[in-house]
Backbone as JSON Lines, residues from 0, in Angstrom:
{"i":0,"aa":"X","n":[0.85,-1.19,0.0],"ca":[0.0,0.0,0.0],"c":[0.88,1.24,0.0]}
{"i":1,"aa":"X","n":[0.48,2.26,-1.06],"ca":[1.19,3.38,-1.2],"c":[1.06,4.25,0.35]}
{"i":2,"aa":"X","n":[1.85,4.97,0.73],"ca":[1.83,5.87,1.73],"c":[0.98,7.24,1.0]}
{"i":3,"aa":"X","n":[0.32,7.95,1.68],"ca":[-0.21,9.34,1.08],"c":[0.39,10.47,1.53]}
{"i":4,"aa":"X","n":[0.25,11.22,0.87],"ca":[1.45,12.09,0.21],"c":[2.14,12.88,1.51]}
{"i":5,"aa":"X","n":[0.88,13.3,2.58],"ca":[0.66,13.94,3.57],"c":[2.36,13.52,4.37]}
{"i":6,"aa":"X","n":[1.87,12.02,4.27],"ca":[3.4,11.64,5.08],"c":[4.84,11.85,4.48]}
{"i":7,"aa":"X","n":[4.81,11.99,3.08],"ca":[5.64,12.62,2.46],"c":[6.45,13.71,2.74]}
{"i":8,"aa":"X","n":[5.11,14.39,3.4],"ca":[5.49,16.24,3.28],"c":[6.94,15.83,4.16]}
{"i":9,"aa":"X","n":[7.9,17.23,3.87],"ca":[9.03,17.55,4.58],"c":[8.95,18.37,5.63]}
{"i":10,"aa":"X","n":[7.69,18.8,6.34],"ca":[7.46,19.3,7.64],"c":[6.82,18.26,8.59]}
{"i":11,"aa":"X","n":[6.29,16.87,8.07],"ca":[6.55,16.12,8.97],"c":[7.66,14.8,8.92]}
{"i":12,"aa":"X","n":[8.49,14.92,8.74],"ca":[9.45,13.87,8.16],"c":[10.72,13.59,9.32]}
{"i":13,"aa":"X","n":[10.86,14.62,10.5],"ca":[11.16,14.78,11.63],"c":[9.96,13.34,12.43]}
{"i":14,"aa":"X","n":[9.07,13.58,12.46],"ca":[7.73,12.84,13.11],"c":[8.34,11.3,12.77]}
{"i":15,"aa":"X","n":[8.17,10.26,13.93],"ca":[8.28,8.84,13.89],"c":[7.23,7.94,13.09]}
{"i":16,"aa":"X","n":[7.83,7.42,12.39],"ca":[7.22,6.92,11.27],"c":[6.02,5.98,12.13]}
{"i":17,"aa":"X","n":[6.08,5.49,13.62],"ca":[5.12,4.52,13.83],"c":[4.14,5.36,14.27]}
{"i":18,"aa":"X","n":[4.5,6.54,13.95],"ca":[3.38,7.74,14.97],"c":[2.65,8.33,13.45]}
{"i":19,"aa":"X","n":[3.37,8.39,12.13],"ca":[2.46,8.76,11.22],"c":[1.46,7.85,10.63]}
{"i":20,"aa":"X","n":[1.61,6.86,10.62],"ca":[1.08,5.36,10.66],"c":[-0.18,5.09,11.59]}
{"i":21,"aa":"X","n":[-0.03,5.61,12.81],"ca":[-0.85,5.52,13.83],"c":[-2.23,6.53,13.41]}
{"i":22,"aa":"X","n":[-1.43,8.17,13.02],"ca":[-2.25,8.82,12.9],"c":[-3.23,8.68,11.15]}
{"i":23,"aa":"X","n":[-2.42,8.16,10.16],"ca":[-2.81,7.36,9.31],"c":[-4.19,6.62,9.13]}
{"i":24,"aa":"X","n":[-4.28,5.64,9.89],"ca":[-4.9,4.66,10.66],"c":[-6.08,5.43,11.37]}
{"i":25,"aa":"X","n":[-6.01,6.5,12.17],"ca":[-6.8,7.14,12.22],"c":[-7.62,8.1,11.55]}
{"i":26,"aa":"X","n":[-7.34,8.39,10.44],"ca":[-7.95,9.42,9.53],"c":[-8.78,8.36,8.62]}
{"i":27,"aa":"X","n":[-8.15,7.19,8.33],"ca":[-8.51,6.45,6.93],"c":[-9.79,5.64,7.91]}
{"i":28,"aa":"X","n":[-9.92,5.31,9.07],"ca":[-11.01,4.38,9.65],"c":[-11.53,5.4,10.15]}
{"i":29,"aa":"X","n":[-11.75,6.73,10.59],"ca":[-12.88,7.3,10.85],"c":[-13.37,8.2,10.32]}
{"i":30,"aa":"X","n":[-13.44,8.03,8.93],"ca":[-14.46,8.52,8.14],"c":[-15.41,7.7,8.58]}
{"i":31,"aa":"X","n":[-16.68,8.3,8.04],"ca":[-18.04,7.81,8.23],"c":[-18.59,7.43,9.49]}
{"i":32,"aa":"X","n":[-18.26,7.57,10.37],"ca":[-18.53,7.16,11.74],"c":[-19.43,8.19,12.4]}
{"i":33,"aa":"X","n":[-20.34,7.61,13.61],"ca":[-21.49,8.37,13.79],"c":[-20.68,9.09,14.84]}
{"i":34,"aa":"X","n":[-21.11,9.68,15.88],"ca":[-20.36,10.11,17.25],"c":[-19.88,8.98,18.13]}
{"i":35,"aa":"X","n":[-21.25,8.81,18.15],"ca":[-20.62,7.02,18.91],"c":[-19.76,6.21,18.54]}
{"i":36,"aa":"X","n":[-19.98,6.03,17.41],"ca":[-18.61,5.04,17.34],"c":[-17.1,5.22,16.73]}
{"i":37,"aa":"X","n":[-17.54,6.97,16.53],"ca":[-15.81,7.94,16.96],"c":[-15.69,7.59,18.26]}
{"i":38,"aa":"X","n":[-16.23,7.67,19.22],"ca":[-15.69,7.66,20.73],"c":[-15.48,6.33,20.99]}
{"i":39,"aa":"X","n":[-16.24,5.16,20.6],"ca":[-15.42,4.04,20.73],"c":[-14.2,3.43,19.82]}
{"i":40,"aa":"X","n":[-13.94,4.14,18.73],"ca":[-13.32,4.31,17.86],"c":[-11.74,5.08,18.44]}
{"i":41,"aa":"X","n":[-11.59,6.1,18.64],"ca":[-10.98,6.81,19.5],"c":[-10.43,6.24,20.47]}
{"i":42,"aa":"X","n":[-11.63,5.4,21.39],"ca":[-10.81,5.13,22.83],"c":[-10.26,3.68,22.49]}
{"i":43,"aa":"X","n":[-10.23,2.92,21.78],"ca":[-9.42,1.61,21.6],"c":[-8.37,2.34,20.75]}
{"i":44,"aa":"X","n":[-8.28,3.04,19.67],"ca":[-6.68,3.26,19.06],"c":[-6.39,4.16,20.4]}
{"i":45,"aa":"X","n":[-6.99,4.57,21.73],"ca":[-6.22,5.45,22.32],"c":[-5.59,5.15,23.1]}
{"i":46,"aa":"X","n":[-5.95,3.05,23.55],"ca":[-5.64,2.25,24.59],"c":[-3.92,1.75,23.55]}
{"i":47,"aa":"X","n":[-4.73,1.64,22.1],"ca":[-3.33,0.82,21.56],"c":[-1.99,2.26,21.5]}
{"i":48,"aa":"X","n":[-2.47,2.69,21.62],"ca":[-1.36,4.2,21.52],"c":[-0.66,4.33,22.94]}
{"i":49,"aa":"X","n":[-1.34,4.16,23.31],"ca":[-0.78,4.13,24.55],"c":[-0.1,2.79,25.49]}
{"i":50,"aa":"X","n":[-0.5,1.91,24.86],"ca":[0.45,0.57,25.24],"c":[1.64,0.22,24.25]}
{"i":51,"aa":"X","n":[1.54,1.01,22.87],"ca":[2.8,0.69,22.27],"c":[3.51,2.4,22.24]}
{"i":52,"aa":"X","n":[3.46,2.88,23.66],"ca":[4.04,4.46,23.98],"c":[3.86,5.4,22.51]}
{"i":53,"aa":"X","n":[3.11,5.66,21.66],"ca":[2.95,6.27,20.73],"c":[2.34,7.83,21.36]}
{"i":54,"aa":"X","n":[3.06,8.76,21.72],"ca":[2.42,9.74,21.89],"c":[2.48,10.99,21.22]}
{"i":55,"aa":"X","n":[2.26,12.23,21.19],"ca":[2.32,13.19,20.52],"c":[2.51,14.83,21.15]}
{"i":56,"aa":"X","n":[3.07,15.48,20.61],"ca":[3.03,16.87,21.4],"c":[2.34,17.68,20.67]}
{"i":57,"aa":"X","n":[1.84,18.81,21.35],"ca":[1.11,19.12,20.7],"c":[1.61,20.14,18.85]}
{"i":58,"aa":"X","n":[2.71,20.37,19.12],"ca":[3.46,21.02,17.7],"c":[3.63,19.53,16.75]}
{"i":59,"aa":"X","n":[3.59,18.78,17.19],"ca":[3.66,17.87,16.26],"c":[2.24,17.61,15.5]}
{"i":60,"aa":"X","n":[1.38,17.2,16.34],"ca":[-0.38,17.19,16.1],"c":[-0.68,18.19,15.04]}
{"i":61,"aa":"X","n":[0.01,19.73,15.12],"ca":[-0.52,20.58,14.37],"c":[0.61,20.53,12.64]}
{"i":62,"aa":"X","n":[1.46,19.88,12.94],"ca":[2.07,19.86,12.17],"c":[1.52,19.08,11.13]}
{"i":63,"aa":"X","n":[0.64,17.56,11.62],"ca":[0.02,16.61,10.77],"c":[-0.67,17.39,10.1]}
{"i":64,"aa":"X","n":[-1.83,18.01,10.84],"ca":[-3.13,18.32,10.58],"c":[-2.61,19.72,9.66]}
{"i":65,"aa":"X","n":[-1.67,20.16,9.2],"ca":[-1.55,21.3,8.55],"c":[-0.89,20.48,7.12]}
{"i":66,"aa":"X","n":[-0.5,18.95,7.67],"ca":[0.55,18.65,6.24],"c":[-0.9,17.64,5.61]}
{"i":67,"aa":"X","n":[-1.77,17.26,6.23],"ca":[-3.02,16.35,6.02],"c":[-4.16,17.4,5.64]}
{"i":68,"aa":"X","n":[-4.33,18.51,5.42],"ca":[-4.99,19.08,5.1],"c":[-4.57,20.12,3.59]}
{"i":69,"aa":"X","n":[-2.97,19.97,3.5],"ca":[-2.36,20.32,2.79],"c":[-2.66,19.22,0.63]}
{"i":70,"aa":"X","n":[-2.88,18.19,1.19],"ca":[-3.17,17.5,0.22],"c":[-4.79,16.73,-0.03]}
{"i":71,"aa":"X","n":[-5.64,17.04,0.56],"ca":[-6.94,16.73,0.7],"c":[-7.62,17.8,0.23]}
{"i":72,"aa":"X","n":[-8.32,17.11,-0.55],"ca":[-9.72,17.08,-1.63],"c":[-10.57,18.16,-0.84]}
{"i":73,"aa":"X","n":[-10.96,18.93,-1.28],"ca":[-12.47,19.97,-0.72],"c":[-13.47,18.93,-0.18]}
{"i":74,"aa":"X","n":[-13.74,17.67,-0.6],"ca":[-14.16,16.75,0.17],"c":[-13.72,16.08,1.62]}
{"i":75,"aa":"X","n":[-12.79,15.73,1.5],"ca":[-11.46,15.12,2.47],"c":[-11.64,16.63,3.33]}
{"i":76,"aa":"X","n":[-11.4,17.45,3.23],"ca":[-11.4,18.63,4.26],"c":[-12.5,18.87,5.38]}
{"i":77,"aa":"X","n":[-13.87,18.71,4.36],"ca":[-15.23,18.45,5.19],"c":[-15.18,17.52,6.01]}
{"i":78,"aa":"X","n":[-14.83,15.96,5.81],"ca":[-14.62,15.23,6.93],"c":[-13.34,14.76,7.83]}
{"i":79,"aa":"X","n":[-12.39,15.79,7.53],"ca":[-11.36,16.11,8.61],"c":[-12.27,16.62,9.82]}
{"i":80,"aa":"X","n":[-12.9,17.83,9.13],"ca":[-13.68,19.09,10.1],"c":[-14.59,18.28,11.12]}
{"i":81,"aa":"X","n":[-14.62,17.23,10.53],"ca":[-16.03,16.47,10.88],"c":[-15.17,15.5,11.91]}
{"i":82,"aa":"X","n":[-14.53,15.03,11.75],"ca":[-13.7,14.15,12.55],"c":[-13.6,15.37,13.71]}
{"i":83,"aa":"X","n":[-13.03,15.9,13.34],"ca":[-11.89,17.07,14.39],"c":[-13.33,17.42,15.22]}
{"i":84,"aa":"X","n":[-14.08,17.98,14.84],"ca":[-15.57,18.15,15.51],"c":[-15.76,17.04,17.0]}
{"i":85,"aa":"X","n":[-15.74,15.93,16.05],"ca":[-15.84,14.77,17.19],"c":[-15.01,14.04,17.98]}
{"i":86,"aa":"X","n":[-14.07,14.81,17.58],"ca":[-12.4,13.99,18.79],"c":[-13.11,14.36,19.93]}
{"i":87,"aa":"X","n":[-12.47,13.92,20.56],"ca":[-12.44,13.81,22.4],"c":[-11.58,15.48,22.68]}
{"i":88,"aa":"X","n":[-11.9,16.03,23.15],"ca":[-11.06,17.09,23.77],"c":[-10.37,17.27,24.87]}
């Protein structure tokens, strides 16, 4: 499977590859998801993130979400918004 482009970018290329992967993984499985099952969605990748120490700061987080929004579709953008809407805060 090709990597998307996002992980490409050279502003996140500093970022650990098992952490772009992780966040990967999260963008591509929660599309379409209602609230509910973002939050159960969420809290199991948040148990596996946290048992294989995958964590994030927050300049890094913004770094994704600026290099993942950088290559996404006027479509893809709406359900970033939509995701981001329903994260956990």
């Amino acid at each position: 499977m090709e990597k998307p482009k996002w992980m490409e970018d050279e502003s996140v290329r500093h970022i650990e590859p098992k952490k772009l992967e992780f966040l990967s993984s999260l963008v591509e499985n929660g599309r379409g998801k209602s609230q509910k099952e973002m939050m159960n969605f969420f809290l199991s990748r948040m148990k596996y993130a946290k048992a294989n120490h995958i964590d994030f700061n927050s300049s890094e987080i913004a770094l994704v979400v600026a290099a993942i929004k950088k290559y996404s579709t006027p479509e893809e953008l709406k359900d970033i918004e939509e995701i981001m809407k329903k994260a956990p805060k």
